[in-house]
ChimeraX commands (.cxc) that place a marker at each C-alpha (Angstrom):
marker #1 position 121.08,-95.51,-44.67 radius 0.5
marker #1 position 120.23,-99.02,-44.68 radius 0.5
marker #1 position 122.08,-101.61,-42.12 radius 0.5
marker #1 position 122.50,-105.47,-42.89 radius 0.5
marker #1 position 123.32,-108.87,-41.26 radius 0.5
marker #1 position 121.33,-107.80,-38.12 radius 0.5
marker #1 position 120.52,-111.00,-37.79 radius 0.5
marker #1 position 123.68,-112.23,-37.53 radius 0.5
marker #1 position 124.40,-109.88,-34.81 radius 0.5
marker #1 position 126.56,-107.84,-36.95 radius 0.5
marker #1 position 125.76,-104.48,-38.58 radius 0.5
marker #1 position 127.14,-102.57,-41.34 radius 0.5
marker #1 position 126.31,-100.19,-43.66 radius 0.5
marker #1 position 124.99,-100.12,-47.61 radius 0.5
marker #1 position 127.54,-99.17,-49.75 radius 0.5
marker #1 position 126.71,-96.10,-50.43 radius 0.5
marker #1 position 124.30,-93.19,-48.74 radius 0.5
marker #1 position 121.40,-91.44,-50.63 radius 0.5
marker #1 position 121.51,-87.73,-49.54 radius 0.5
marker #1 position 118.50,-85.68,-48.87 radius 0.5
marker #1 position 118.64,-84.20,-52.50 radius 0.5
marker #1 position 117.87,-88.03,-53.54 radius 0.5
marker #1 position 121.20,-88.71,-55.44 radius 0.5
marker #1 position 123.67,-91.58,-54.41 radius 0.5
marker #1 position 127.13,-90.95,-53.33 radius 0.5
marker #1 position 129.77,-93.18,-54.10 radius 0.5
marker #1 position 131.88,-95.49,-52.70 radius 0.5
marker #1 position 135.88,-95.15,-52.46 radius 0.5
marker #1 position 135.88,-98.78,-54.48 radius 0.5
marker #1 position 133.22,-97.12,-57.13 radius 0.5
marker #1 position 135.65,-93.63,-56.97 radius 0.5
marker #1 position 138.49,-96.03,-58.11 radius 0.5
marker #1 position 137.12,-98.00,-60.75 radius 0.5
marker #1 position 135.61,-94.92,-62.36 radius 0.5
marker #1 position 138.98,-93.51,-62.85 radius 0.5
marker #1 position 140.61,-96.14,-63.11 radius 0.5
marker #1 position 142.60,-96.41,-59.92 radius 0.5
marker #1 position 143.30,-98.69,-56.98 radius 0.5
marker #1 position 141.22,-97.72,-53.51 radius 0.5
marker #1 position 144.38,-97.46,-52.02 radius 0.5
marker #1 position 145.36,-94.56,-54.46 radius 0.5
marker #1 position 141.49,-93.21,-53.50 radius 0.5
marker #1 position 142.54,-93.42,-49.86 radius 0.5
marker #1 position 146.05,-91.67,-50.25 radius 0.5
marker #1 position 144.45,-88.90,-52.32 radius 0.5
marker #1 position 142.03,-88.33,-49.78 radius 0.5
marker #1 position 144.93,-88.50,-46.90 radius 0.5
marker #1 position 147.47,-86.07,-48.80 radius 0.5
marker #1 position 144.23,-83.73,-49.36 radius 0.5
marker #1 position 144.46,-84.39,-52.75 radius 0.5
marker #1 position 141.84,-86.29,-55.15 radius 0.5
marker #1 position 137.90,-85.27,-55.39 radius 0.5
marker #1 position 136.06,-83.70,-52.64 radius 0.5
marker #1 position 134.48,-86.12,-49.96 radius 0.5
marker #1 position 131.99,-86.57,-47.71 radius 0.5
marker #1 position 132.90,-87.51,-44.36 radius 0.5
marker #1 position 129.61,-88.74,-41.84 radius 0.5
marker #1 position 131.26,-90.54,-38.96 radius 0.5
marker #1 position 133.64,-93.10,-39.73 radius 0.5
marker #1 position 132.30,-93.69,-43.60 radius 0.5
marker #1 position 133.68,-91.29,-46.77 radius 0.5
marker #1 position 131.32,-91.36,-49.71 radius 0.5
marker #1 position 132.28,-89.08,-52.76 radius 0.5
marker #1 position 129.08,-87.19,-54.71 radius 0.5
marker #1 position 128.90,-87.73,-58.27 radius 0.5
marker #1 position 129.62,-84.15,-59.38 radius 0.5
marker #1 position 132.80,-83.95,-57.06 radius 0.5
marker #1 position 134.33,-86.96,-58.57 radius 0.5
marker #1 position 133.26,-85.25,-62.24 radius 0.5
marker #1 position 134.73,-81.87,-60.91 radius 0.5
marker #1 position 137.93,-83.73,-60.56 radius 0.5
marker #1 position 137.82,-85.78,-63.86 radius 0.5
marker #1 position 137.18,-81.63,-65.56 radius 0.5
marker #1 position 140.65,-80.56,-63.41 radius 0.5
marker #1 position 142.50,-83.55,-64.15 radius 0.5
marker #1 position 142.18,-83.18,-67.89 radius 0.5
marker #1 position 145.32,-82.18,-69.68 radius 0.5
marker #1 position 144.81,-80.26,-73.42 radius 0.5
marker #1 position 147.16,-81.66,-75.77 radius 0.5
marker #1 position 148.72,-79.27,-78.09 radius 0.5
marker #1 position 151.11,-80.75,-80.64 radius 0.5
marker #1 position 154.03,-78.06,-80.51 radius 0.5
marker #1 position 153.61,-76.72,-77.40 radius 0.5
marker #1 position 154.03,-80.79,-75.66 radius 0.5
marker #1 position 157.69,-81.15,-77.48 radius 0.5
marker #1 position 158.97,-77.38,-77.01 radius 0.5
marker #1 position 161.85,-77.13,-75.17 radius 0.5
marker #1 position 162.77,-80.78,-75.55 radius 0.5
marker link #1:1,2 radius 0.2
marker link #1:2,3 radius 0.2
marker link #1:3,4 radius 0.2
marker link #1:4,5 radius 0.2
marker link #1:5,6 radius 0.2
marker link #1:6,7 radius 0.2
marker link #1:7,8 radius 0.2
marker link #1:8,9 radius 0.2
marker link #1:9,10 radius 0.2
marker link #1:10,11 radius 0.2
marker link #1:11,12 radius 0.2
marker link #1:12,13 radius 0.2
marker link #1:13,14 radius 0.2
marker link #1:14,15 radius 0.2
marker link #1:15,16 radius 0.2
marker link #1:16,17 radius 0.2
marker link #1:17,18 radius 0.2
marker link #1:18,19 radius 0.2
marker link #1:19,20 radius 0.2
marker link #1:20,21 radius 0.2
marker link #1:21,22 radius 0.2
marker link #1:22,23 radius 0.2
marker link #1:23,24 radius 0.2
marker link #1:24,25 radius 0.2
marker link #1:25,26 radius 0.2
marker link #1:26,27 radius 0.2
marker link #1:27,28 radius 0.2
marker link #1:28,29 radius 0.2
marker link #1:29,30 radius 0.2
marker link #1:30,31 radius 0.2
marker link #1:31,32 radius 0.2
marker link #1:32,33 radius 0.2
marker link #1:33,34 radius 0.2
marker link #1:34,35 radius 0.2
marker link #1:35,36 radius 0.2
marker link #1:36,37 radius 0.2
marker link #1:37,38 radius 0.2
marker link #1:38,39 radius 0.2
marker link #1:39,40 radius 0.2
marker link #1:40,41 radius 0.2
marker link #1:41,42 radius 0.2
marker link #1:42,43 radius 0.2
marker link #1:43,44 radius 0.2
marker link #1:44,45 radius 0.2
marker link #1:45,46 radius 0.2
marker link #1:46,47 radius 0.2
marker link #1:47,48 radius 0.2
marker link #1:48,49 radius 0.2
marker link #1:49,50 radius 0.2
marker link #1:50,51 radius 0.2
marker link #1:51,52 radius 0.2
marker link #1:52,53 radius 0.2
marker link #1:53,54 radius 0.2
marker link #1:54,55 radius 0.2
marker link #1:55,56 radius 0.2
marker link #1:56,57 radius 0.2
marker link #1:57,58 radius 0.2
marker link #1:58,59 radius 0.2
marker link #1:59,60 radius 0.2
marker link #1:60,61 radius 0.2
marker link #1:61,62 radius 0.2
marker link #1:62,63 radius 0.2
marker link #1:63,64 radius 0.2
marker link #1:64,65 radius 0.2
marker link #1:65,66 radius 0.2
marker link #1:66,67 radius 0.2
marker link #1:67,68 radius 0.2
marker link #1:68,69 radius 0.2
marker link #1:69,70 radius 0.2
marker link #1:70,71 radius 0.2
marker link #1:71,72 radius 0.2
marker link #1:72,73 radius 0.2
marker link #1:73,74 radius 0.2
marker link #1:74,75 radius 0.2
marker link #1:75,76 radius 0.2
marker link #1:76,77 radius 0.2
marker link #1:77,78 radius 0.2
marker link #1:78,79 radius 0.2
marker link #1:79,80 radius 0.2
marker link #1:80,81 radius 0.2
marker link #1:81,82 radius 0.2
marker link #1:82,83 radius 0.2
marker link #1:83,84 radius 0.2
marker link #1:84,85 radius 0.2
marker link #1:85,86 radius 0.2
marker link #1:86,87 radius 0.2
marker link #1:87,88 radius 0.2
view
């Protein structure tokens, strides 16, 4: 974890955290442009307990890779062309 604009008396953190199995995590900004999404729908997923799995380390959330592709894998819908227009 990396901090910036120390000299400038502030400090903040990258954007995302490397984890001790060297792989990035992502952002909630890089979670919603990978699906396509505002943050703000990121954030209410996260707050309704819906959405991918996060990681939570103090005050920052980072999402791993895999959780947001577990999601994607959940989310998807099969399309079968009787079975979407029975019963209509």
């Amino acid at each position: 974890m990396a901090l910036t604009n120390i000299a400038q008396g502030e400090v903040g953190l990258d954007l995302a955290f490397t984890g001790s199995t060297g792989k990035r995590t992502l952002t909630d900004v890089e979670v919603a442009t990978r699906l396509g999404v505002s943050r703000f729908t990121v954030r209410s997923w996260r707050l309704k307990g819906l959405g991918p799995r996060f990681l939570k380390m103090g005050r920052a959330v980072r999402y791993r890779p895999e959780d947001v592709d577990d999601y994607e894998r959940q989310a998807l819908v099969e399309t079968h062309a009787r079975g979407d227009h029975e019963g209509i």
